[in-house]
C-alpha positions in Angstrom: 12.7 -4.4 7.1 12.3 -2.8 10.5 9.1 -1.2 9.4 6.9 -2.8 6.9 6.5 -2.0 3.6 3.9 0.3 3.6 5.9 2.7 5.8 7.8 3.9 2.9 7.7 7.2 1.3 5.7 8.2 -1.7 2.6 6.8 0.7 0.1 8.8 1.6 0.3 9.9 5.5 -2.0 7.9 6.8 -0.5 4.5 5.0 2.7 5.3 6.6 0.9 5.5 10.4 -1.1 3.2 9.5 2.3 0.5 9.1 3.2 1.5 12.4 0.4 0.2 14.1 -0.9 4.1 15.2 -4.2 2.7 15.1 -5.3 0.4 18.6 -8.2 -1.4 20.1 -8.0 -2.8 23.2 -7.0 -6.8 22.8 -10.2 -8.6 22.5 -10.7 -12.6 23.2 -14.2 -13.7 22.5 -16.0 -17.3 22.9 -17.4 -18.3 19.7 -21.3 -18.9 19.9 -22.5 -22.7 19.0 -23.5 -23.5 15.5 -25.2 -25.8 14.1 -23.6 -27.6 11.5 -24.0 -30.0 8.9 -22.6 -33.5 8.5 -20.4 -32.8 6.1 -18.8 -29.8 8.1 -19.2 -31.8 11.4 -15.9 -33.1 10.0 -13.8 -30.2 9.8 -12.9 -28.8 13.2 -12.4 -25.2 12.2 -16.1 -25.8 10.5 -17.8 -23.4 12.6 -14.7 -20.6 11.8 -15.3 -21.6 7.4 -18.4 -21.3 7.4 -19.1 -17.9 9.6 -21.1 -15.3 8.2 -19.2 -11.7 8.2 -21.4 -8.7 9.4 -19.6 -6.1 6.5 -20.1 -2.3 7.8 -18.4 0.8 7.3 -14.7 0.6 8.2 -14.4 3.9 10.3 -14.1 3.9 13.9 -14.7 7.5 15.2 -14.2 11.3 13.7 -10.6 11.0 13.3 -10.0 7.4 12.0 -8.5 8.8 9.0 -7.9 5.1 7.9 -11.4 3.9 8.2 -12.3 7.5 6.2 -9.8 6.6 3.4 -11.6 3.5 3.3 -14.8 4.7 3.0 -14.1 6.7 0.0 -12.9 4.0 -1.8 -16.2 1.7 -0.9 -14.4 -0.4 1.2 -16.2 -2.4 3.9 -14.8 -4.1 7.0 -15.2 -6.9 9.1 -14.4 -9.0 11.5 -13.0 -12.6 10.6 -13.5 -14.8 14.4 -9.9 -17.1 14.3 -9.1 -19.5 17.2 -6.2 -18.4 19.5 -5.3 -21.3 19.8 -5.2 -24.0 16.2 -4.6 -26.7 18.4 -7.6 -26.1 20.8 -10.1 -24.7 18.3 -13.0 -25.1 20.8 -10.9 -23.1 23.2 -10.6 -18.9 23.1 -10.9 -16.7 19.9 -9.4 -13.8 18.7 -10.6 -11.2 16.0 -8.7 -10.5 12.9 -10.0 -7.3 10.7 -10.3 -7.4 7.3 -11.4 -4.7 4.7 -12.7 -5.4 1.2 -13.1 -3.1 -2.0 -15.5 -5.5 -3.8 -15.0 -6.3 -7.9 -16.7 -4.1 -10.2 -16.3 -6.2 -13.8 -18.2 -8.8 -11.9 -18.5 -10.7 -15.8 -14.8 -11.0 -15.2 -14.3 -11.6 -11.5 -11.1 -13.6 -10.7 -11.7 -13.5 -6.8 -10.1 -11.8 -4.1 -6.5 -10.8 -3.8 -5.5 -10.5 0.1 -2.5 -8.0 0.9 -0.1 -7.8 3.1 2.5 -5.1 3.5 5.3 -6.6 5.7 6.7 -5.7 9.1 6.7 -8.0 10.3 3.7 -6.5 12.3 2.7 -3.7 9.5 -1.1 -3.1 9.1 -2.9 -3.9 6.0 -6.7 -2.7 6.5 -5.7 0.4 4.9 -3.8 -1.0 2.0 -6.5 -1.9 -0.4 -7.4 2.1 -2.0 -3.9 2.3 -3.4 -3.8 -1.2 -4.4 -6.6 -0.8 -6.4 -5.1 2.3 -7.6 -1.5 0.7 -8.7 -3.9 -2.3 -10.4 -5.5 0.4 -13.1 -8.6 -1.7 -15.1 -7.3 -5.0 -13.5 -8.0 -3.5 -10.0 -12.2 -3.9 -11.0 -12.0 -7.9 -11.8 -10.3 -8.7 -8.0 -12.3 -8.2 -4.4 -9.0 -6.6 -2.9 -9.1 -7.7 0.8 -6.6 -5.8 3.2 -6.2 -7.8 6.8 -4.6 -6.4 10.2 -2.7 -10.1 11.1 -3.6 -11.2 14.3 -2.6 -9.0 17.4 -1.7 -6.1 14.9 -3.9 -2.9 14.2 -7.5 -3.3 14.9 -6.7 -7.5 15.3 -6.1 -8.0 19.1 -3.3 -5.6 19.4 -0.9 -6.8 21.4 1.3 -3.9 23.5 4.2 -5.1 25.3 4.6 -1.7 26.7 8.0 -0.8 25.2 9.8 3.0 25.6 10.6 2.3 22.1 8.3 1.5 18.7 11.8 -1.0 17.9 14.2 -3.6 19.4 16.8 -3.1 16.8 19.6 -1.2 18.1 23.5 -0.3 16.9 25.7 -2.4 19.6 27.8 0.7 19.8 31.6 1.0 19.3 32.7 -1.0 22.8 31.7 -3.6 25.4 30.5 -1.2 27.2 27.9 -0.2 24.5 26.9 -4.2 24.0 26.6 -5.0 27.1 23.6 -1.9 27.5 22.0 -3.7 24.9 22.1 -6.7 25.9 20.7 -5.4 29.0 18.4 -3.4 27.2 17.2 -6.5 24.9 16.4 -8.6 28.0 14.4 -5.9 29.8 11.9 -5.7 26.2 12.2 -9.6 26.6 11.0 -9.7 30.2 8.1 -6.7 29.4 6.8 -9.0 26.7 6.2 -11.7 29.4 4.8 -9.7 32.2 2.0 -7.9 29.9 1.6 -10.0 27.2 2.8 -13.7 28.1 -0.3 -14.9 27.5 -0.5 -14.4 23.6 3.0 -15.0 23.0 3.1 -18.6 21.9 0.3 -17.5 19.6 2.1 -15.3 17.6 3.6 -16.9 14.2 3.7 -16.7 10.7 1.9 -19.7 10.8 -0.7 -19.0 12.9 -1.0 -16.0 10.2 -1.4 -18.5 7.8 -3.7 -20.4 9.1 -5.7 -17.0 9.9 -5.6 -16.7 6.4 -7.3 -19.9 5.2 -10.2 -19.0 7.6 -10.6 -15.8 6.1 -10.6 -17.6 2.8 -13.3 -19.8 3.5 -15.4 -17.4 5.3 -15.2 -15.3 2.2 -17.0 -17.9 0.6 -13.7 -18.5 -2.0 -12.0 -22.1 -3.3 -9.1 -20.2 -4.2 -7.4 -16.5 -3.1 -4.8 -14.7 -4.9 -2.5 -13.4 -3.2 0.6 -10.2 -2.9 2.9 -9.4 -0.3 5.7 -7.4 0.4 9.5 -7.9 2.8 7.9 -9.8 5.2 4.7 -10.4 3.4 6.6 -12.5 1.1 7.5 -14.6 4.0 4.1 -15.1 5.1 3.0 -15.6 1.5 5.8 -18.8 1.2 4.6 -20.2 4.2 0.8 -20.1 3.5 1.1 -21.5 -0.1 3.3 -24.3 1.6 1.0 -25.2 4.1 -1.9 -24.7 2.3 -1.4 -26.0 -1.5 -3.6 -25.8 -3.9 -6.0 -22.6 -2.2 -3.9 -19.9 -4.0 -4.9 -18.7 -7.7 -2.1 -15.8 -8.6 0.3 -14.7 -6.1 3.1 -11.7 -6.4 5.9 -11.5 -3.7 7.4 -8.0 -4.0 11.0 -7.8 -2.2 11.5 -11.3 -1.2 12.8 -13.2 1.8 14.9 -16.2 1.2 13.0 -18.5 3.3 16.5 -20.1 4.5 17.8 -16.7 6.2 14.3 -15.7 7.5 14.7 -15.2 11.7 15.1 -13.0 14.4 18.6 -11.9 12.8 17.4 -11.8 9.2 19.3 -7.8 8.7 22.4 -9.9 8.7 23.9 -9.9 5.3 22.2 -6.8 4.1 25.4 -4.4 5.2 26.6 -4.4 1.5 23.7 -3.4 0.0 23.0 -0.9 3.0 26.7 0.4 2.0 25.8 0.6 -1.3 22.4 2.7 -0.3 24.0 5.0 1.5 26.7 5.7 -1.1 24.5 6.3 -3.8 22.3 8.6 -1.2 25.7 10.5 -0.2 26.6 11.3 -4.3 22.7 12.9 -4.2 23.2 14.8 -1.7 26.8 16.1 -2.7 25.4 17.5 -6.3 22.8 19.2 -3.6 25.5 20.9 -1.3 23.9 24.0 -2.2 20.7 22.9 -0.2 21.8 20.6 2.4 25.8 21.7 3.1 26.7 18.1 3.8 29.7 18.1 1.0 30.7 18.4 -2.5 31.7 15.1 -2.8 30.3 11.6 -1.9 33.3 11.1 0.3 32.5 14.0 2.5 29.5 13.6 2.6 30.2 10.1 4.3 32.6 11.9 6.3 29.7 13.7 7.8 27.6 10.7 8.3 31.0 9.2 10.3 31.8 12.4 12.3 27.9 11.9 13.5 28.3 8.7 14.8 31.8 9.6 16.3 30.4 12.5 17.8 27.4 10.9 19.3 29.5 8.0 21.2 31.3 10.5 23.1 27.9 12.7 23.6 24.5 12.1 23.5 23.3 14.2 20.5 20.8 16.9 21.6 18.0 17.1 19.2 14.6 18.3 20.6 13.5 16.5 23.8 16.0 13.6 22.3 18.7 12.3 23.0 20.8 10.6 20.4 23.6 8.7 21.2 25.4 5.8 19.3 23.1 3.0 19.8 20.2 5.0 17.8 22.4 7.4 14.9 23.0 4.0 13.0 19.4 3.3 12.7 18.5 7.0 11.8 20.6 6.4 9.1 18.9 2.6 8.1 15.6 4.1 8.1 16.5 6.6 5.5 17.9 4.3 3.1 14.6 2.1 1.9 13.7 4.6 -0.2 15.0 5.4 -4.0 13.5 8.7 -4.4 13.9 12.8 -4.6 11.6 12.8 -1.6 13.3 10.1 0.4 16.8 11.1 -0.1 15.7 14.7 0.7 13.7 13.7 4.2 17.4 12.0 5.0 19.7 14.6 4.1 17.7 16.8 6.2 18.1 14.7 9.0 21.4 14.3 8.6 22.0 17.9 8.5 20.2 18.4 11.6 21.8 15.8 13.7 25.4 17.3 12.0 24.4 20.8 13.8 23.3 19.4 16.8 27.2 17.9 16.9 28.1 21.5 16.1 27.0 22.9 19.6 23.3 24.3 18.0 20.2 23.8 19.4 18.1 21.9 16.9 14.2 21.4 16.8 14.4 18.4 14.3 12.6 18.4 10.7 9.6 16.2 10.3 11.4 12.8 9.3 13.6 12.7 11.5 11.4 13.8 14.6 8.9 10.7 13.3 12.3 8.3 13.6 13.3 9.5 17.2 9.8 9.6 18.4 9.6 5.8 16.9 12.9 5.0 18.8 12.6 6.5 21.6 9.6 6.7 22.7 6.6 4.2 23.6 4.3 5.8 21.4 4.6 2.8 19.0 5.3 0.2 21.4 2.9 -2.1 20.2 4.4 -2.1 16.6 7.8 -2.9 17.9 6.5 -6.0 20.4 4.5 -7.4 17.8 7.5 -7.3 15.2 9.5 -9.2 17.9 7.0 -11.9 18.7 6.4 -13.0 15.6 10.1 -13.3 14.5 11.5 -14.7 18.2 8.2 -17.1 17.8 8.9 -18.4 14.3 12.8 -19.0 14.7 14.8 -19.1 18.0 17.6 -17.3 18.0 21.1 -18.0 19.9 21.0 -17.4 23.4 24.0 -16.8 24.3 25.5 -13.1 24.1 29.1 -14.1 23.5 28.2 -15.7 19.9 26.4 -12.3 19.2 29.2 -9.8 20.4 31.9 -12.7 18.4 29.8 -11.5 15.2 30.1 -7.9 15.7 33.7 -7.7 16.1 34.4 -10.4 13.4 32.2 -7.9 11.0 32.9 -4.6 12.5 36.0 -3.6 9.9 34.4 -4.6 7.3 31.4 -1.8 7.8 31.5 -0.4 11.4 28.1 1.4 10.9 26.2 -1.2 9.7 27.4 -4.5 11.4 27.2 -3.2 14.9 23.1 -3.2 13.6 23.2 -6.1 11.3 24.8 -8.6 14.2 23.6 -7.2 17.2 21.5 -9.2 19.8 17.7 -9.0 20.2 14.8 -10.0 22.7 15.1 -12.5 21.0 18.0 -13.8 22.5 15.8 -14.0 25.9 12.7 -15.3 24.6 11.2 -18.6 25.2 12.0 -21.3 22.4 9.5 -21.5 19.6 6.3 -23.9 19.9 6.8 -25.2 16.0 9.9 -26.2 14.0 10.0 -23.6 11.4 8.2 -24.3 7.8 10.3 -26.2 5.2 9.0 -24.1 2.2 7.7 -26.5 -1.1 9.7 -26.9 -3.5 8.1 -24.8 -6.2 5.5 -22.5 -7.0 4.4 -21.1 -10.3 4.6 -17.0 -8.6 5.8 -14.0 -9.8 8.5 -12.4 -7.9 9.4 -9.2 -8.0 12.9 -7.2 -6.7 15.2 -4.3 -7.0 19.1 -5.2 -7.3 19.8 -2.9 -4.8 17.3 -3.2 -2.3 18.6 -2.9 1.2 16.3 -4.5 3.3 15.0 -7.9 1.4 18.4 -7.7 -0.5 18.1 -9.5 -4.2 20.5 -12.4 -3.3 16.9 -13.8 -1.6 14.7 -13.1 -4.6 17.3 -15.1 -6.7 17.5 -18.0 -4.5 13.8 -18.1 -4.6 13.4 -18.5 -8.1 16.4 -21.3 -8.2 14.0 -23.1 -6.0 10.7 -22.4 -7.8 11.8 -23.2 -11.1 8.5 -22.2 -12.4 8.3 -19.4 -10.9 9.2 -15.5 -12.9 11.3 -12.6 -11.4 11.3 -9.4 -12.4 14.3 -7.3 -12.0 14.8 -4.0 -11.3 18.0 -2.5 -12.3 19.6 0.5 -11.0 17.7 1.2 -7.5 18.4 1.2 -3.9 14.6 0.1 -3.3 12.5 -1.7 -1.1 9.6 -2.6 -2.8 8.4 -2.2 -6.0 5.0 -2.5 -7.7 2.9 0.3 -7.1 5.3 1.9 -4.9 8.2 3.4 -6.9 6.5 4.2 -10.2 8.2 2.4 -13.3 5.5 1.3 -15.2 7.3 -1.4 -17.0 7.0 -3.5 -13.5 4.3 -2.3 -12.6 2.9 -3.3 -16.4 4.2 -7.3 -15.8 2.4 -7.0 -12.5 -1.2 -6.0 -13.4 -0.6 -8.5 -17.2 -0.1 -11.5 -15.2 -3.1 -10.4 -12.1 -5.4 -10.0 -15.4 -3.7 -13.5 -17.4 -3.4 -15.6 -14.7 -0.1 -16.2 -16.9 3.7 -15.8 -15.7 5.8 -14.4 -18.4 7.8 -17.0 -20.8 10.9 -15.5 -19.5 12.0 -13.3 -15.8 12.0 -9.9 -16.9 14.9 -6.8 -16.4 13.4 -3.3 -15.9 15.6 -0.3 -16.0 15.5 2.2 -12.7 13.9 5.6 -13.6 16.3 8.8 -14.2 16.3 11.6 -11.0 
C-alpha cells in the first residue's frame, strides 16, 4: 500500500496523479436545504440524503483538469453526492462527496452500477471509471460505472494537514538515534493534523466511507450496487457489505486485506514478500547490466541496493534539490517494487542507478520516477494525500502508543531483513493520535465475492486473500501465479483473470471452483 492502487504503472499519467490526490478544492461544509418528505421517508433519518436529486454536469473543472477532460471523452458525468459529517447528527453539517458516472449503454441488459474504489487508503477514484470500462470489454456497456473521491479526498472536502511530506511512512534508520527522529518526526505530522484539521478528524473512517456509500446508492435511485475495489478498497468493500447486507449485487476485491491485520501498522508482515520483490527485480536488472551497470548477478545487484542505504546513513545522498538519507532510501526502494512489469522494473533500476552515482561523489539530476518519489517524500506538494491516508487508518484502529513497543519490534525483526523491517515496524502518527470514536468492524462471516490476488504481491500479500476465502466459504479466488504484483484485473494484462473477472460481472455467477492463472513471460 502507501499509495493506492491506481498509482501503479501501466496507468495513464493522469490516473497516477490523480491517486495522489494532485487534484484539490478547498474543504467545503454545507447545510443541507429542508425537504419536504413523505411519511414513509419521515422515518428514515438520512431520508432527505436518499432521496436527493443529483444535478449531473460535465466533470471538468478548468483548462487544465486533465482528469475532468479524460472524463469527458469517455461521457462521464459528475456530481455531487450531499453526506452528513457527522452520521450521528444527521441534521447537523454536510460534506460533499464527488462521484462520476459513465452510464450503461446495453440498457436491455443493465445490471446497475458498479462503484470503484482504487485503495490508498486516500487514493482518488473520480477518474477511475474510462479504464474500467476499458478493462470490462462488452460487459463494461450493461454496468453505470460510478468512480467516487471518498470523503475529504480529491474533489470531496480535501482535507490538508499541511505535511512537508505526501507520506508518514518512514525507515526507522539503523540506530536510536534514527528512531528517535522519527518518533519525533511522527508526533510533529500528529500534532499538524490537530492544529489544521482537528475538526474533521473524528470523521474520517472506513465506516463513515461506507456509510457515504449507501447514500450514494440510494441517491442513485439503486436497490442494489455492485461493487470492486482494490488494497485498501478491499477493506472498504468488507466493511460496507458487513454493515450494509443485502445492498450489494456482485462485488470483486482485487489484492485483499485480511480484515484481522488491517490498522495503522498493516505493512507489518509484508517484508518477505517485499524480499522476494526485490530479488526477483535485482535478477532483471542483472541480465540488464548492459543498460543499468547495477551487476551481473542478482547478488550484486543487492549489494548495490545495500551499499545505497550504507552510504546514505553516514551522508545524506545528494540527488537534485534532495536530500536522501536513511530514513527515505528504504522507501525509494518500496515504491519500486508494486509493480511486475518491463516498465516498472526499468523506472527502479534507473533510480537505483542514480542514487548509486550520487554515492559515488556525482552530481545527479534524478530520472523521472525517482524525482516523482522524492518530491512525494519530501516535499508538501502532496500533503493532503499523506494526511488523509493517516486519518483514516489512525481513525479506524488505534495503534500502540507507546514508542518502546515500536522500537522492541524493530530490533527483534531487524536481522531478519534490515531494509525492510526498520519500515515494516516503525512508529506512525498514529502512535500520537487520539483513540478511535468506533470499535473496529467485526467483518460477516461470509460473502458470496470474488477475490482476486497475485502470490507474490507485496503490498496486500496473498496470506490475506487466503484467509479471506477460509472465512467466506462461498466466496472464489483467483490466483495469480508467478508475480510480484499489486493488483490485478485490468492492471497487469493476463487475460485469463481478467476473463474470470468480466464472466462473473456479466453472470452474476462465481466460478464452481477458485481459479490459478499463470504470470505472463518478460
Amino acid at each position: 500500500m502507501i499509495r493506492s492502487a491506481r498509482s501503479l504503472q501501466g496507468a495513464s499519467t493522469t490516473a497516477r496523479k490523480t491517486a495522489l490526490g494532485l487534484a484539490a478544492t478547498a474543504l467545503a461544509l454545507t447545510a443541507l436545504p429542508a425537504t419536504v418528505l413523505s411519511a414513509q421517508a419521515a422515518s428514515d433519518p438520512l431520508a432527505r440524503y436518499h432521496h436527493q436529486r443529483l444535478d449531473w454536469k460535465s466533470c471538468v473543472l478548468g483548462p487544465n483538469d486533465a482528469t475532468g477532460k479524460e472524463l469527458e471523452q469517455a461521457n462521464a458525468q459528475c456530481a455531487d453526492v450531499t453526506v452528513p459529517l457527522d452520521y450521528s447528527d444527521p441534521d447537523g453539517r454536510t460534506i460533499t462527496v464527488a462521484i462520476s458516472r459513465i452510464r450503461a449503454t446495453d440498457t436491455a441488459h443493465r445490471v446497475g452500477p458498479l462503484l470503484l474504489n482504487g485503495g490508498g487508503p486516500g487514493g482518488q477514484t473520480l477518474g477511475d471509471p474510462p479504464w474500467v470500462r476499458k478493462a470490462m470489454k462488452e460487459v463494461g456497456a450493461r454496468y453505470d460505472v460510478v468512480g467516487v473521491d471518498p470523503r475529504f479526498v480529491g474533489r470531496s472536502a480535501p482535507l490538508d494537514c499541511h505535511w512537508p511530506t505526501g507520506s508518514a511512512f518512514r525507515g526507522a534508520g539503523v540506530d536510536r538515534a534514527g528512531f528517535d527522529r522519527m518518533a519525533a518526526f511522527s508526533e510533529d505530522l500528529a500534532q499538524r493534523c490537530r492544529q489544521h484539521a482537528g475538526g474533521m478528524l473524528p470523521y474520517v473512517t472506513t465506516r463513515n466511507t461506507a456509510r457515504d456509500m449507501d447514500v450514494i446508492r440510494a441517491a442513485l435511485g439503486e436497490r442494489r450496487i455492485s461493487y470492486l475495489g482494490y488494497s485498501y478498497g478491499s477493506y472498504l468493500g468488507e466493511v460496507y457489505t458487513t454493515m450494509f447486507p443485502g445492498r450489494t449485487d456482485r462485488v470483486v476485491l482485487d489484492g485483499v486485506i485480511n480484515p484481522d491485520r488491517y490498522g495503522p501498522r498493516l505493512l507489518r508482515g509484508t517484508e518477505k514478500a517485499n524480499r522476494h520483490a526485490l530479488e526477483g527485480w535485482a535478477s532483471w536488472a542483472a541480465a540488464r547490466d548492459a543498460t543499468y551497470s547495477l551487476g551481473r548477478t542478482r547478488g550484486a545487484v543487492l549489494a548495490v541496493v545495500d551499499r545505497v542505504q550504507a552510504f546514505a546513513a553516514r551522508t545524506p545522498l545528494r540527488l537534485g534539490a534532495h536530500r536522501v538519507d536513511e530514513h527515505i532510501v528504504p522507501l525509494i526502494v518500496f515504491n519500486g517494487l508494486s509493480q511486475d512489469n518491463d516498465a516498472a522494473y526499468g523506472d527502479f533500476a534507473q533510480g537505483v542507478r542514480d542514487m548509486l552515482r550520487a554515492a559515488d561523489g556525482h552530481r545527479v539530476i534524478p530520472s523521472p520516477w525517482l524525482a516523482e518519489a522524492l518530491d512525494f517524500e519530501l516535499t508538501g506538494a502532496d500533503s493532503h494525500y499523506g494526511s488523509v491516508q493517516t486519518a483514516i487508518l489512525c481513525g479506524d484502529v488505534a495503534a500502540p502508543r507507546d514508542p518502546e513497543a515500536y522500537w522492541r519490534d524493530i530490533q527483534q525483526a531487524r536481522p531478519r531483513d534490515a531494509l525492510f523491517s526498520p519500515v515494516t515496524n516503525n512508529l506512525n502518527p498514529c502512535a500520537f493520535w487520539d483513540p478511535p470514536r468506533e470499535r473496529p468492524t467485526t467483518i460477516r462471516d461470509d460473502l458470496p465475492a470474488l477475490l482476486v490476488n497475485a502470490t507474490g504481491d507485496p503490498r496486500t500479500t496473498y496470506d490475506g486473500a487466503t484467509a479471506v476465502r477460509r472465512t467466506w466459504p462461498s466466496s472464489r479466488l483467483v490466483t495469480l501465479r508467478g508475480a510480484d504484483q499489486h493488483a490485478v484485473y485490468g492492471v497487469y494484462g493476463t487475460p485469463c483473470v481478467d476473463a474470470t473477472v468480466n464472466t462473473y460481472l456479466a453472470t452474476g455467477r462465481l466460478p464452481a471452483t477458485d481459479v490459478t492463472c499463470g504470470a505472463r513471460p518478460m
